[in-house]
C-alpha positions in Angstrom: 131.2 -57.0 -112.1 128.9 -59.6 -111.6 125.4 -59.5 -113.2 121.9 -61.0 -113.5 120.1 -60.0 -116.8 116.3 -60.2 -117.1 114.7 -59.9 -120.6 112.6 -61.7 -122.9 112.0 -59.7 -126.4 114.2 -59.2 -129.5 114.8 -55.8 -127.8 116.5 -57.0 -125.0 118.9 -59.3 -127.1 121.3 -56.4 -128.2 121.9 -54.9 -124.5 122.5 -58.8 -123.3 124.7 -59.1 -126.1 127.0 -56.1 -125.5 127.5 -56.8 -121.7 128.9 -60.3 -122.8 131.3 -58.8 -125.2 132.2 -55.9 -122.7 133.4 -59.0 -120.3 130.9 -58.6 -117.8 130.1 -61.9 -115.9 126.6 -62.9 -116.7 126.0 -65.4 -113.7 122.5 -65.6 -114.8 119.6 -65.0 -117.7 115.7 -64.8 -116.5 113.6 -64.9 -119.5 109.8 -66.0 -119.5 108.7 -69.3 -120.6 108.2 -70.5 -123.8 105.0 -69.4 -125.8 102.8 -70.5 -128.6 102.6 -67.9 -131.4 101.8 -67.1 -135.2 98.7 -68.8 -136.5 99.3 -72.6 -136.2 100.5 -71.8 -132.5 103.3 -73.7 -132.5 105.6 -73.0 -129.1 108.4 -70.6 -129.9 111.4 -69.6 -127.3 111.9 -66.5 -126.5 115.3 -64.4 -128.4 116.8 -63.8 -125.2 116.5 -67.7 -124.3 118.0 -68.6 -127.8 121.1 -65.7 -126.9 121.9 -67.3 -123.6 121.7 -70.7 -124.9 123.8 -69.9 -128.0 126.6 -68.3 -125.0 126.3 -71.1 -122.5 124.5 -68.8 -120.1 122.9 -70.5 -116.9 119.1 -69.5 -118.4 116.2 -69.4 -115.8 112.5 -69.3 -117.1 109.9 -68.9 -114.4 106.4 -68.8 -114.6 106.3 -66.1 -111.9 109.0 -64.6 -109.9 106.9 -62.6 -107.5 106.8 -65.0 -104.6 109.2 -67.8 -106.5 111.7 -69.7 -103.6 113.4 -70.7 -107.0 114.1 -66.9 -107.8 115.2 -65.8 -104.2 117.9 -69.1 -104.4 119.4 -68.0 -107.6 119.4 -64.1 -106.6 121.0 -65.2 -103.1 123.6 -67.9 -104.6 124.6 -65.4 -107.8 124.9 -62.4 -105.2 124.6 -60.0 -108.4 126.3 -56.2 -108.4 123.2 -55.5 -110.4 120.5 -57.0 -112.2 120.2 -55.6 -115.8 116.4 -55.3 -117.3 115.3 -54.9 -120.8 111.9 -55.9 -122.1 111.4 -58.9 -119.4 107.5 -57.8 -119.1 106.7 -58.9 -116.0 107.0 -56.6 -113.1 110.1 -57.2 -110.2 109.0 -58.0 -106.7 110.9 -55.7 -104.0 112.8 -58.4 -102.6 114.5 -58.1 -106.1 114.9 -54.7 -106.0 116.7 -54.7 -102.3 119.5 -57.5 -103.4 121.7 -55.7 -105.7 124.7 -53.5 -104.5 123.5 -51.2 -107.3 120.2 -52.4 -107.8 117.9 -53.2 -110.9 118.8 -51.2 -113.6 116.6 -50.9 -116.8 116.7 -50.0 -120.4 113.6 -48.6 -121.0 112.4 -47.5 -124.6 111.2 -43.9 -123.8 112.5 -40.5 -122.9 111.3 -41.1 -119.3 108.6 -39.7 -117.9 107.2 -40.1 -120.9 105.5 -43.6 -122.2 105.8 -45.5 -119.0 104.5 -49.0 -119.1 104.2 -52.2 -121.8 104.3 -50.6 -124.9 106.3 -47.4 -125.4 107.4 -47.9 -128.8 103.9 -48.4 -130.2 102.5 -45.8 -128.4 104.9 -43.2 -129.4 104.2 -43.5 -133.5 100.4 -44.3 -132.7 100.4 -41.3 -130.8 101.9 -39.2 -133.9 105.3 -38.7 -131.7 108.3 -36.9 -133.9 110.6 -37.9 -131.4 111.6 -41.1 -128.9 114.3 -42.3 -127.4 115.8 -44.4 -124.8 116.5 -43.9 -120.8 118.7 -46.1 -118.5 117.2 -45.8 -115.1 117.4 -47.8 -111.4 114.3 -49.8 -110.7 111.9 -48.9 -107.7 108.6 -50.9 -106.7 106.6 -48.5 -109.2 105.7 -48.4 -113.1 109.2 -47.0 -114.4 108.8 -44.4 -111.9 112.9 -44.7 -110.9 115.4 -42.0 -110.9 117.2 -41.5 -114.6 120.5 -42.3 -114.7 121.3 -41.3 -118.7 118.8 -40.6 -121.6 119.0 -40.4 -125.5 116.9 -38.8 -128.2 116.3 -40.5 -131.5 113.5 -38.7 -134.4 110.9 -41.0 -135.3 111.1 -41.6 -139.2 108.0 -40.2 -141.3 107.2 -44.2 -142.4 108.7 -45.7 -139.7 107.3 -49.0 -138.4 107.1 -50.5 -134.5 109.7 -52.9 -135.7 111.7 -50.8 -137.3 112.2 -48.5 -134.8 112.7 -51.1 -131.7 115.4 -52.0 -133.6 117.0 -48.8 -133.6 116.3 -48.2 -129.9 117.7 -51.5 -128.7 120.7 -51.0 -130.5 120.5 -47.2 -128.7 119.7 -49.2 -125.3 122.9 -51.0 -125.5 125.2 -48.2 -126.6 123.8 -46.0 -123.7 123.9 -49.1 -121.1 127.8 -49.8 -122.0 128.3 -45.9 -121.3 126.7 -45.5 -118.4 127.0 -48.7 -116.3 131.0 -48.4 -115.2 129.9 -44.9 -114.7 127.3 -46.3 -112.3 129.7 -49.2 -110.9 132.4 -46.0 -109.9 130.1 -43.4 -108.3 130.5 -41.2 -111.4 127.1 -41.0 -112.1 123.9 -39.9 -110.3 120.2 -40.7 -110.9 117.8 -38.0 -111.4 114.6 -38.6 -110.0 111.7 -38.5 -112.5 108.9 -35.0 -112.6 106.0 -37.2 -112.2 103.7 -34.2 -113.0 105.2 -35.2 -116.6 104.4 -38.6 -117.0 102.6 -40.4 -119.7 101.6 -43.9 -120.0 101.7 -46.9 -122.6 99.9 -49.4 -121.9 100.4 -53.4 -123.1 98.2 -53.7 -126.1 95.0 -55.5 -126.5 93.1 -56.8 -129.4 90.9 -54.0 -129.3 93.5 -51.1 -129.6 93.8 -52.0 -133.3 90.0 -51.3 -134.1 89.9 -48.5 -136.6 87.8 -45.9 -135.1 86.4 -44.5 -138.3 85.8 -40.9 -136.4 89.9 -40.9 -136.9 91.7 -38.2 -140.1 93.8 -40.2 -142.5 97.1 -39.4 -140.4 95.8 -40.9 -136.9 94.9 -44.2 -138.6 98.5 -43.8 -140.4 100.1 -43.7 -137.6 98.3 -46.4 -135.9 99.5 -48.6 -138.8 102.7 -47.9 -138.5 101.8 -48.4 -134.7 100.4 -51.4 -134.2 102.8 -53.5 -135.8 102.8 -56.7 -135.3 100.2 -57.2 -133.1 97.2 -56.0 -132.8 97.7 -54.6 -136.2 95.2 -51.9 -137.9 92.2 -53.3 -139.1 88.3 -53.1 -139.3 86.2 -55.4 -140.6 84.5 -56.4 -143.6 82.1 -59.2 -144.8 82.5 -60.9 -141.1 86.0 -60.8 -141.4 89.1 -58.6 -140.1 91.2 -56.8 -142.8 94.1 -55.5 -141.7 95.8 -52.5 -143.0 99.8 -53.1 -143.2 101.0 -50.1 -145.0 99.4 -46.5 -145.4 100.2 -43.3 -145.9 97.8 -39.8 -145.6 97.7 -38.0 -149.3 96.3 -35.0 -150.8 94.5 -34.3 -153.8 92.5 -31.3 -155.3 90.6 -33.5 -157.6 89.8 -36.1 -154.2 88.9 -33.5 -152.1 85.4 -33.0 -152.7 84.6 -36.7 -153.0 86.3 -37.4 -149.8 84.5 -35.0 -147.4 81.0 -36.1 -149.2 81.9 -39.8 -148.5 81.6 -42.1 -145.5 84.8 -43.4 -143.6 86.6 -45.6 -145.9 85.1 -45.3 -149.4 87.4 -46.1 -152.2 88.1 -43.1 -153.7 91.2 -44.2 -156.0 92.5 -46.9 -157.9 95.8 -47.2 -159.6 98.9 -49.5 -159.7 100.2 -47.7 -155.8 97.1 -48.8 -153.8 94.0 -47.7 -153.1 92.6 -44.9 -151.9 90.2 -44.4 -149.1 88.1 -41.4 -147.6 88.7 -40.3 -143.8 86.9 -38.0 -141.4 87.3 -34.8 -141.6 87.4 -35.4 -145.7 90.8 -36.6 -145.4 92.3 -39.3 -147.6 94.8 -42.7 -147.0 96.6 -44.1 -149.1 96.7 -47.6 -148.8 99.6 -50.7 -150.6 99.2 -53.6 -148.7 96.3 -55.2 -147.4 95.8 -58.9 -145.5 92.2 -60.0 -145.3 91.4 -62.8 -142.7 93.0 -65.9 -143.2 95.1 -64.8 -146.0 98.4 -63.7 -146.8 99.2 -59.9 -146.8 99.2 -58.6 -150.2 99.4 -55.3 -152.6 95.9 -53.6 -152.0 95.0 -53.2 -155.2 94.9 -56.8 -155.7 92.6 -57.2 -152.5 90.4 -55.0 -153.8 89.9 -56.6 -157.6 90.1 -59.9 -156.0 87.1 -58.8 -154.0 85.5 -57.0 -157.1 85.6 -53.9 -155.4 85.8 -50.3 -157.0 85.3 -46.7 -156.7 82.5 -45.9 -154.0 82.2 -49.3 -152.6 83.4 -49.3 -149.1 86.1 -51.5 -147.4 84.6 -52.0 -143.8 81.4 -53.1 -142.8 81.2 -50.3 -139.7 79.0 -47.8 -139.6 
């Protein structure tokens, strides 16, 4: 079977991985261009880019593919079976989606019709999820609206970071992709279309997502931590400057009880070797280890805090 595989992220490098060593021919990689990133914005290839070099693939990075001649001649010229998408993050034209004998198929980190869109990892902890997974499903002209061909369920670990768990769920991506796509190739498969009346979204993050909103209870700004990793992060801001909160944890304690529901929205409340402890609403508590104020390095909270002569009662955020 001949392919065309489209993907960008460290996501989509185990599913491109498995269909070389399955012996598929991959005639073809799109991957977006390179990007600046991290803070001195140096340009950084994508993963997939650095996989299809590494393999001798032909690689193709367009700035747009929507109305691209250079697209449509390597589409027509490969004559693909199927194109295979994971994590490409930009949307396929409908041209695309008509060239395939079996179409575009995608591996798409959610239990479809859940969390369609950018970001489904993230929004699945952020949103306090117990559960995720991954769904294999054939492309149409909308928002992972296309019929499921096969879907597995994962749990969501209690501490469980973004990171973390996309790299669970690609490795689920490809295991489910190398099951189901000779089933799809033979006929032995079918789709099921998706009940839209069931659909959520995740949308692509923005800066602003990570804003603490200090009406939120200890676990909601918990699980936006473990969230909003690695970008936008969790953070507010204090003396001018963004601190970002990398790892956290909701606690209990009778003796911090009292002083959390009489305090405002991130008061220090605690201070031992652990971390820091801060009130929420609803006199909840989080626990907080690691800390990264603006322009610095990310570091063990409690150090953040004595470095900024901080102690019990003082807030961390300048927000009201």
């Amino acid at each position: 079977m001949k392919l065309i595989f489209m993907g960008t992220s460290e996501f989509a490098v185990p599913s491109l991985a498995r269909l070389v060593d399955d012996g598929y021919e991959v005639a073809g990689v799109f991957t977006q261009p390179d990007k600046p990133a991290g803070r001195g914005r140096h340009v950084h290839a994508p993963p997939v880019k650095e996989f299809a070099i590494s393999r001798g693939i032909a690689l193709h990075q367009l700035a747009s593919i929507k109305d691209s001649e250079p697209a449509r001649e390597v589409m027509s010229g490969v004559n693909p079976d199927a194109v295979v998408v994971a994590a490409y993050g930009k949307i396929l034209p409908e041209w695309m989606l008509r060239i395939p004998r079996l179409g575009c198929i995608n591996v798409h980190a959610s239990l479809l019709p859940k969390y369609r869109g950018a970001a489904p990892i993230n929004w699945a902890i952020a949103n306090g999820d117990d559960a995720t997974g991954v769904s294999i499903m054939r492309m149409d002209a909308g928002m992972d609206t296309g019929p499921v061909y096969a879907a597995r369920a994962t749990t969501i670990g209690r501490t469980e970071t973004a990171p973390e768990l996309s790299r669970r769920l690609a490795q689920m991506g490809a295991e489910l992709l190398a099951e189901t796509l000779p089933q799809i190739a033979s006929g032995g498969i079918q789709a099921t279309p998706q009940d839209d009346r069931e659909a959520t979204y995740a949308p692509m993050l923005k800066r602003e997502d990570g804003l603490i909103d200090l009406r939120m209870p200890a676990r909601e700004i918990a699980n936006r931590v473990r969230g909003f990793q690695p970008w936008p992060g969790s953070y507010t801001t204090f003396r001018g400057h963004r601190l970002i909160i990398w790892r956290s944890s909701e606690t209990s304690a009778e003796s911090g009880q009292s002083a959390a529901a009489s305090c405002a929205s991130l008061t220090i409340i605690g201070l031992d070797k652990s971390g820091v402890t801060v009130s929420c609403a609803g006199g909840t508590m989080l626990h907080i280890e690691e800390l990264q104020l603006e322009g610095r390095r990310r570091m063990a909270a409690r150090d953040v805090v004595n470095g900024l002569r901080l102690t019990i009662g003082d807030r961390i955020t300048d927000m009201e």
